[in-house]
Every structure is written in structure tokens, then in C-alpha cells.
PASEZA-452977 format. One record per residue (C-alpha): residue number from 1; residue in one letter; z, x, y. Coordinates in nm, 3 decimals. Each point is the difference from the previous one (the first is absolute). Example, Ala and Ser with C-alpha at 12.3 -4.5 7.8 and 13.67 -1.06 7.14 Angstrom:
2
   sedo   fipa         w         u         v
      1      a     0.780     1.230    -0.450
      2      s    -0.066     0.137     0.344
END
This chain:
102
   sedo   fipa         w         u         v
      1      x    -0.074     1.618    -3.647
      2      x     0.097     0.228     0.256
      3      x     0.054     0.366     0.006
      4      x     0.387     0.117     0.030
      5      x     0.076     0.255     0.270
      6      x     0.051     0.261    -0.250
      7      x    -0.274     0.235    -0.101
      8      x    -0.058     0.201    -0.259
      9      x     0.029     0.358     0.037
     10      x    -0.334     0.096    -0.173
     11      x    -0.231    -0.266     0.108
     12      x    -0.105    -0.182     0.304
     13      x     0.030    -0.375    -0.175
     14      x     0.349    -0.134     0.070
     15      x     0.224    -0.118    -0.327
     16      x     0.025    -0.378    -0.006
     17      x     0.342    -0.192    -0.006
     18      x     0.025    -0.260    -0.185
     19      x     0.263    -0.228    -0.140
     20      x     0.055    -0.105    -0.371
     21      x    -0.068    -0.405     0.081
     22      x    -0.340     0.105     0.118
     23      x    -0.080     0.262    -0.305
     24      x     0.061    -0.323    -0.199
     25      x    -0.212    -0.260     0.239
     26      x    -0.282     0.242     0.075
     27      x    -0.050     0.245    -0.312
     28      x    -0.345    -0.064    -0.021
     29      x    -0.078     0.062     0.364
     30      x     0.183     0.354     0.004
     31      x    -0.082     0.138    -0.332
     32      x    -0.357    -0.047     0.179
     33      x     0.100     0.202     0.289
     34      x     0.101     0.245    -0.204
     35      x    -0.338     0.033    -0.242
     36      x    -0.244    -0.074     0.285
     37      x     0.120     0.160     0.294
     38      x     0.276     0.255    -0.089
     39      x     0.295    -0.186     0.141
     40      x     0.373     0.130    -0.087
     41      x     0.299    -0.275     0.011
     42      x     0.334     0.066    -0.010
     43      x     0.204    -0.280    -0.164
     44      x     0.312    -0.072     0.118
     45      x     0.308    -0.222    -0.099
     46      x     0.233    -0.084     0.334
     47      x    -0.128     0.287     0.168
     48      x     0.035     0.254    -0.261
     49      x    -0.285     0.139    -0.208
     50      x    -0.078    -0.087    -0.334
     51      x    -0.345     0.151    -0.098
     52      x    -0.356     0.158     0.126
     53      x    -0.287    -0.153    -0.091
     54      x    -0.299     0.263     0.089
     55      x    -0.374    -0.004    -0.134
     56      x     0.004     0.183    -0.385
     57      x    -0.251     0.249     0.146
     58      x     0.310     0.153     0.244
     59      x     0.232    -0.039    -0.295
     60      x    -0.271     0.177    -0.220
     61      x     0.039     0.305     0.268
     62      x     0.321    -0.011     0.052
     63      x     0.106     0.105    -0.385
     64      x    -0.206     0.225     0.044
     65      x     0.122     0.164     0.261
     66      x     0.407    -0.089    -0.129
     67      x    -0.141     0.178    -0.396
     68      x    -0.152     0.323     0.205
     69      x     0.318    -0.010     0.252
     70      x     0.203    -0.004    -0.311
     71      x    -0.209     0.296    -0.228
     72      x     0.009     0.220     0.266
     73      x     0.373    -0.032     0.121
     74      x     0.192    -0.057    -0.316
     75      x    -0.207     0.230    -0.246
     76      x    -0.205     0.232     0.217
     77      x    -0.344     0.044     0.125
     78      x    -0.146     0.130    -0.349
     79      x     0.088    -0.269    -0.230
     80      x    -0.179    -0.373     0.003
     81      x     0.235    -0.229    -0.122
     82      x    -0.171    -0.267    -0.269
     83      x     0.003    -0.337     0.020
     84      x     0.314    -0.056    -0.193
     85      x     0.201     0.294     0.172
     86      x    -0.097    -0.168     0.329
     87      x     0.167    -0.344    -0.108
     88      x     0.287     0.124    -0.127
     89      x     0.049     0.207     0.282
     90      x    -0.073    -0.286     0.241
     91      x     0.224    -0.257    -0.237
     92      x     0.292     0.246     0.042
     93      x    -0.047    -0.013     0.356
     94      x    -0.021    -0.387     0.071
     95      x     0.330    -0.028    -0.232
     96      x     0.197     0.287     0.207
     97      x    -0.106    -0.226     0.329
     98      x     0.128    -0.289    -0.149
     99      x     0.334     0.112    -0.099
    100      x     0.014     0.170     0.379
    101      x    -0.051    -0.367     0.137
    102      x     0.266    -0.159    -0.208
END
């Protein structure tokens, strides 16, 4: 598996390309390069992207960063959001996207 051209903004390992047909033929093989060495994929259908698939550590740190992102902008600095503010908040976000794409 070779890298794609593109790169990710925040890190110096390039995203991976790959196509659905070889998700389905190699899922063993990536989901390895994922755990073990920290490999991204993008999965695409003719050309146009379906998912990420990034280690769980990364995703770990990334809702974190998206919850704190989302305390500090939407309620202000002083106030922690719990857990169930935070995923309703975030819930009412991903449905507003979706509704954009349509």
C-alpha cells in the first residue's frame, strides 16, 4: 500500500488511498497498519471518499480536542460541559451537517 500524494496537515505520515474492493480483500492487512504502525486510509468509492479509518488512540484525542473546542466556544471558558451535554451537543451538530449535505 502506497502513500497518496496528499498529506495531512498535522502530521508528517501521508493519508492512505484506498479503494472499497481492497477494504474488502485486505481488511486484515490494514486494520494491522492501523493498530501497529499508526497508518490512516482513506476509503474511497469511484474516486470519492467514503470513510477514515485512523488508529483509536488519534480518535481518542481528537474528541477530546472536538468536546474542549466545543465547551469553550458554544458555552464559555468557565463552564465544563458533562458527558451527556457534550453528546447532545455533538449529536445536534452531526444532524445539522447532514441536513446541509442533502
Amino acid at each position: 500500500m502506497k502513500p497518496h500524494s496528499d498529506t495531512k496537515k498535522f502530521s508528517s505520515t501521508p493519508i492512505i488511498h484506498i479503494g472499497t474492493d481492497d477494504v474488502r480483500k485486505r481488511m486484515g492487512e490494514i486494520l494491522d497498519c492501523v493498530n501497529l504502525r499508526g497508518d490512516e486510509f482513506l476509503i474511497e468509492r469511484k474516486h470519492k471518499a467514503l470513510a477514515v479509518l485512523i488508529p483509536v488512540q488519534k480518535h481518542k484525542v481528537l474528541e477530546k480536542m472536538a468536546r474542549e473546542f466545543l465547551s469553550k466556544s458554544l458555552i464559555g471558558e468557565n463552564k465544563k460541559l458533562s458527558q451527556k451535554e457534550a453528546d447532545q451537543l455533538a449529536d445536534e451538530a452531526k444532524h445539522a451537517s447532514r441536513k446541509k449535505e442533502l
